[in-house]
C-alpha positions, 0 to 999 in steps of 0.5 A: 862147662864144656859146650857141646860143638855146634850139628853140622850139617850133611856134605852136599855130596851125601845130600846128593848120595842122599837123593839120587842113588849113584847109577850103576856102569855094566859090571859093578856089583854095587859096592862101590869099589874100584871098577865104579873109578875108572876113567871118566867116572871116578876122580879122573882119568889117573883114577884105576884099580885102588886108586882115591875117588873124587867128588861124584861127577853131574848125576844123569837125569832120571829119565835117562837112566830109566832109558839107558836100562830099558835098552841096555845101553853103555852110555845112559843119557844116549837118546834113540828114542827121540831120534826114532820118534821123530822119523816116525813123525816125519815118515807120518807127516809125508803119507799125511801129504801124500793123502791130501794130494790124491784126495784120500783125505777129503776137503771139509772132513774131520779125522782124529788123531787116534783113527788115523794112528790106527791106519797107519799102525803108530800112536796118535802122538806123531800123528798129532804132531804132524797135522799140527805142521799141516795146521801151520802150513794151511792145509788143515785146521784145528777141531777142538776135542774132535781131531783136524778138519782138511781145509778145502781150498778154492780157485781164489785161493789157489790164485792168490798163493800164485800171486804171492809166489810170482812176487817172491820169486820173479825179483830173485829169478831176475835178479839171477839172470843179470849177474849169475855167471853160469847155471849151478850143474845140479839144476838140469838134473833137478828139472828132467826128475820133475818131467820124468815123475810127472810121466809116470804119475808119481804125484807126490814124488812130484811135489817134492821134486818140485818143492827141491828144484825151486829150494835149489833155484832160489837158494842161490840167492843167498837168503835163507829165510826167503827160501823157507818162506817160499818153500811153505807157500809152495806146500800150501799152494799144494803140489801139483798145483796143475790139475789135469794130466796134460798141465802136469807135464806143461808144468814140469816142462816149464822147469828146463824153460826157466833155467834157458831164459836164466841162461840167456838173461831173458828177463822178458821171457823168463816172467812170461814161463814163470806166470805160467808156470804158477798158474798166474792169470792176466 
């Protein structure tokens, strides 16, 4: 008796026909005829009008697709939503700074997320992603089922940061003034915007001038992971850390006095500024 041929199983591409329908290019009619096999998408870049198709190229995820479709797009893994996501968490995270040093948001007070979504007319997602990078920067923390308390922070506190910043950045800036030939061009620039924002009383502005000017400075060390170290000190030491009109201007003023005892490889005068400068006593 003749036996019967053993079931074969499904081709694994049917299993992935079977799975996944195969998406759609603008202009097919599903039917899957010639236009599906142009280049790029069918066997290869030979494959025309009538020519053989090969194997199915790597199926998109879902969710791409259901992105590409919603917007229309030619390509559907071509990812805007997360690119705007993310300005939105950072244009978020900058008013939340700019909130913290003018004293909107108040020392010992909880916000949630959603009402403050609601201020500054997004969702609670970016919000909470950015109070979740001032968590980590020391400026808030964490309430568990109630949002981000703002932390106050005391003279011990500004005090130590200085401290800390004093013993990071003096070695660098000594270190500078014994071998650097000559000063970078863009750091003048960098100074005269810190004295000119502290005039006009764009604090926030200020902080980040004077977040860029230190970037800068220590930067030409060479060492990445010193200047990021610093730069989160600096944003929790809090910007300006001068906290009166008159030691604003001193503090941006002392910017340009850096860069003449670098210059002239003071080391003598360039520790003295620089304590002064972060606010460090004694």
């Amino acid at each position: 008796m003749a036996r019967e041929p053993a079931p074969r199983g499904p081709h694994p591409a049917d299993r992935a026909e079977d799975r996944v329908p195969a998406p759609r290019r603008p202009g097919e009619d599903g039917t899957g005829d010639a236009r599906r096999r142009g280049a790029g998408w069918g066997s290869g870049a030979g494959a025309g009008p009538g020519g053989p198709a090969g194997p199915p190229g790597p199926l998109p995820h879902p969710a791409d697709l259901a992105h590409g479709s919603a917007r229309g797009q030619d390509h559907p893994g071509h990812a805007r939503t997360p690119l705007r996501r993310a300005s939105v968490r950072g244009q978020v995270l900058e008013a939340l700074r700019a909130a913290l040093d003018s004293g909107e948001l108040e020392p010992g007070r909880v916000y949630s997320a959603p009402a403050l979504g609601e201020r500054y007319g997004v969702s609670a997602t970016p919000v909470r992603e950015a109070m979740q990078r001032l968590a980590a920067e020391g400026a808030v923390e964490t309430v568990p089922n109630r949002g981000f308390r703002v932390l106050a922070r005391t003279a011990a506190d500004t005090a130590a940061l200085a401290e800390v910043l004093l013993l990071m950045e003096l070695p660098v800036l000594t270190r500078l003034a014994a071998t650097l030939p000559a000063l970078p061009p863009e750091l003048r620039p960098l100074a005269r915007r810190t004295e000119e924002l502290a005039r006009t009383g764009d604090r926030t502005g200020y902080g980040e001038a004077d977040r860029a000017f230190h970037g800068a400075l220590l930067g030409l060390h060479g060492n990445s992971q010193l200047t990021r170290v610093a730069e989160a000190l600096h944003l929790r030491a809090g910007s300006p850390r001068a906290r009166t009109p008159r030691a604003w201007a001193e503090e941006a003023a002392q910017h340009a006095a850096l860069l003449d005892a670098i210059e002239r490889a003071d080391t003598a005068t360039l520790a003295a500024v620089l304590r002064a400068h972060l606010g460090v006593q004694g």
